[in-house]
C-alpha positions as a Python dict, from the first residue, in 0.01 Angstrom:
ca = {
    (1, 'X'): (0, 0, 0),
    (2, 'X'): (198, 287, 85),
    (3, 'X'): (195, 567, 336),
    (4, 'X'): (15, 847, 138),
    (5, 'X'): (-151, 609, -136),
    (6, 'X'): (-503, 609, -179),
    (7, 'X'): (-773, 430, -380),
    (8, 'X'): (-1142, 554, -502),
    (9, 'X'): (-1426, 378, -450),
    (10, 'X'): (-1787, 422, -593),
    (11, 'X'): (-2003, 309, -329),
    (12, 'X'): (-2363, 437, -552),
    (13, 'X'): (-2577, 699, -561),
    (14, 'X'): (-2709, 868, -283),
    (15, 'X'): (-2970, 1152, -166),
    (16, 'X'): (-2892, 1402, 94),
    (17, 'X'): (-3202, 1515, 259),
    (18, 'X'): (-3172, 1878, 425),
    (19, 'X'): (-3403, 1942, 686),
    (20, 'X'): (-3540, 2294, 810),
    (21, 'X'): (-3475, 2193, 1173),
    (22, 'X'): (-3082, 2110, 1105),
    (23, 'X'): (-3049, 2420, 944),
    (24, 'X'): (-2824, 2563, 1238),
    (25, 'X'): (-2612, 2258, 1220),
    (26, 'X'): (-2579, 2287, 833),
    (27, 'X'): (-2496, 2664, 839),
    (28, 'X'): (-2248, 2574, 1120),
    (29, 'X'): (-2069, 2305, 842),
    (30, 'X'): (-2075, 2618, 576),
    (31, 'X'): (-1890, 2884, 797),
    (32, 'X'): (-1637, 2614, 931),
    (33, 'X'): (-1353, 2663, 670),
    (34, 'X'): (-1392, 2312, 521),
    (35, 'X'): (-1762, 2240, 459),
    (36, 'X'): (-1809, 1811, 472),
    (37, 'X'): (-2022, 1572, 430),
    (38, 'X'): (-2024, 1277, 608),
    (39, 'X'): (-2048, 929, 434),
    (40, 'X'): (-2176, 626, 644),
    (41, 'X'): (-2084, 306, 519),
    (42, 'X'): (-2232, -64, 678),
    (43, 'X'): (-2070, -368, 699),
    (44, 'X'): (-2162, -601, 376),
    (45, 'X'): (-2107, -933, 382),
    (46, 'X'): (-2010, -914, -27),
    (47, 'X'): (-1718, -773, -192),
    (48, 'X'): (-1698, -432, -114),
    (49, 'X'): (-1707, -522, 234),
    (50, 'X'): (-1938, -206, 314),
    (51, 'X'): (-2255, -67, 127),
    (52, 'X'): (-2367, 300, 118),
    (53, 'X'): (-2590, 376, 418),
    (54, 'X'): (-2602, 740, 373),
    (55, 'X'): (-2432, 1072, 317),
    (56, 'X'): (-2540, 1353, 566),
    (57, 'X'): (-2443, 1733, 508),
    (58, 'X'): (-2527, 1762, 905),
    (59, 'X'): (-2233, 1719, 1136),
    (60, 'X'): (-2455, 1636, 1395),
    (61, 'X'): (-2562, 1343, 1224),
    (62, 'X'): (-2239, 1271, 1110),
    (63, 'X'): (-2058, 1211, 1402),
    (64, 'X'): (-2374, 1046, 1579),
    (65, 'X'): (-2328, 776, 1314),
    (66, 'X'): (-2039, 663, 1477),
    (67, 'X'): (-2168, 514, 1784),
    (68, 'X'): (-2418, 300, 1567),
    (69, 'X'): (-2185, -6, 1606),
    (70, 'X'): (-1952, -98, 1339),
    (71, 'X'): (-2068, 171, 1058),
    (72, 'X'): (-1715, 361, 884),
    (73, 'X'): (-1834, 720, 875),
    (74, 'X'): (-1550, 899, 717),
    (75, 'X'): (-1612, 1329, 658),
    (76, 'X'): (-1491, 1428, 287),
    (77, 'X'): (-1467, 1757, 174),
    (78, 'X'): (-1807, 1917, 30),
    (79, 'X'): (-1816, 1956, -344),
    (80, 'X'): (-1871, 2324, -434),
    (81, 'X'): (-2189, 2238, -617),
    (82, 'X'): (-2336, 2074, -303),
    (83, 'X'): (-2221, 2345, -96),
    (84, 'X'): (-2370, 2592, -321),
    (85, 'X'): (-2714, 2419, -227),
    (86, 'X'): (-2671, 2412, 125),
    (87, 'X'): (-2592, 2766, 109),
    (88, 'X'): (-2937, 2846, -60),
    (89, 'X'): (-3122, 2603, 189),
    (90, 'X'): (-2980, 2780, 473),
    (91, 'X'): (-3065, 3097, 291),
    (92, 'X'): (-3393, 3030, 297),
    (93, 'X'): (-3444, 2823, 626),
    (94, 'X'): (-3202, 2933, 916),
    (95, 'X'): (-3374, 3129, 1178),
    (96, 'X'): (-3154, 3271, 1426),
    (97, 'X'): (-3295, 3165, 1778),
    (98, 'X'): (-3143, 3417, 2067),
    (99, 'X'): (-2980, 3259, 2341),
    (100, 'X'): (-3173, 3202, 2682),
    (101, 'X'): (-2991, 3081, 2959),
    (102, 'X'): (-3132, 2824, 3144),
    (103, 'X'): (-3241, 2864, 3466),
    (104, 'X'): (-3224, 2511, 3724),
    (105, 'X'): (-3566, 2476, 3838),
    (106, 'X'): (-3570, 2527, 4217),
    (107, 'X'): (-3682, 2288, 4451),
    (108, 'X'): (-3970, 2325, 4625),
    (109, 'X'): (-4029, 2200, 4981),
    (110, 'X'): (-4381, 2011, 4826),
    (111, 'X'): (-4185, 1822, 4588),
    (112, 'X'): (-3927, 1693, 4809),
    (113, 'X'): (-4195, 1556, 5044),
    (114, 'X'): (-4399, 1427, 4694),
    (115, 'X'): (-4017, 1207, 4635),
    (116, 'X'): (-4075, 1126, 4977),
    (117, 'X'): (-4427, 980, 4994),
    (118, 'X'): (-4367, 792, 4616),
    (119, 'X'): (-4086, 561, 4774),
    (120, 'X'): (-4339, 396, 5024),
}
C-alpha cells in the first residue's frame, strides 16, 4: 500500500494479567506520557500469518518479548479504560522501595586461595 496507509486487524481476545511485583514497571508505563501495551504476536502457519500470544501492560515484558525469536511485538497506545485500571492496580500495589547502592563485595585473601585450591 501506501506510505501512511494502515489496516486493522482483530487478532482475538486477550487477558492482561497485572502482577503486584511489576507494579514499578507498570507505574513507570503510566507516568511516561504515552501509556502502551505491548502486543506479541507468533508466527502461524494459517492465514493471518501470526496468532495472539499475549498483550502485556509491562514494558519490561514487552520489550523482553522481542528476543524470543521471530515473535512481532509491536507497543500501541493504552486505551483510557485500561489505563484507568492500571492506575487503580498501582494504587493499590506499588510500594516505593528506597534506593541502596550496592556495595562490590571485597575480596578476601581466604577466598582467593579457596579459587586457588578448587582448580587442582
Amino acid at each position: 500500500g501506501e506510505e501512511g496507509e494502515r489496516t486493522l486487524f482483530y487478532a482475538g481476545d486477550a487477558v492482561i494479567e497485572l502482577y503486584r511485583t511489576e507494579a514499578t514497571n507498570y507505574r513507570n508505563n503510566l507516568l511516561s506520557g504515552v501509556p502502551s501495551l505491548w502486543v506479541v504476536m507468533q508466527p502461524a502457519a494459517s492465514n493471518p500469518p501470526y496468532e495472539l500470544l499475549a498483550v502485556t501492560a509491562d514494558p519490561t515484558e514487552g520489550e523482553a518479548s522481542t528476543d524470543a525469536g521471530n515473535n512481532l511485538v509491536e507497543a500501541v497506545p493504552m486505551p483510557a479504560k485500561i489505563a484507568a485500571i492500571v492506575e487503580r492496580f498501582v494504587a493499590s500495589h506499588h510500594v516505593e522501595l528506597p534506593f541502596v547502592k550496592r556495595r562490590r563485595d571485597q575480596k578476601s585473601p581466604s577466598s582467593e586461595r579457596g579459587r586457588e585450591n578448587s582448580r587442582d
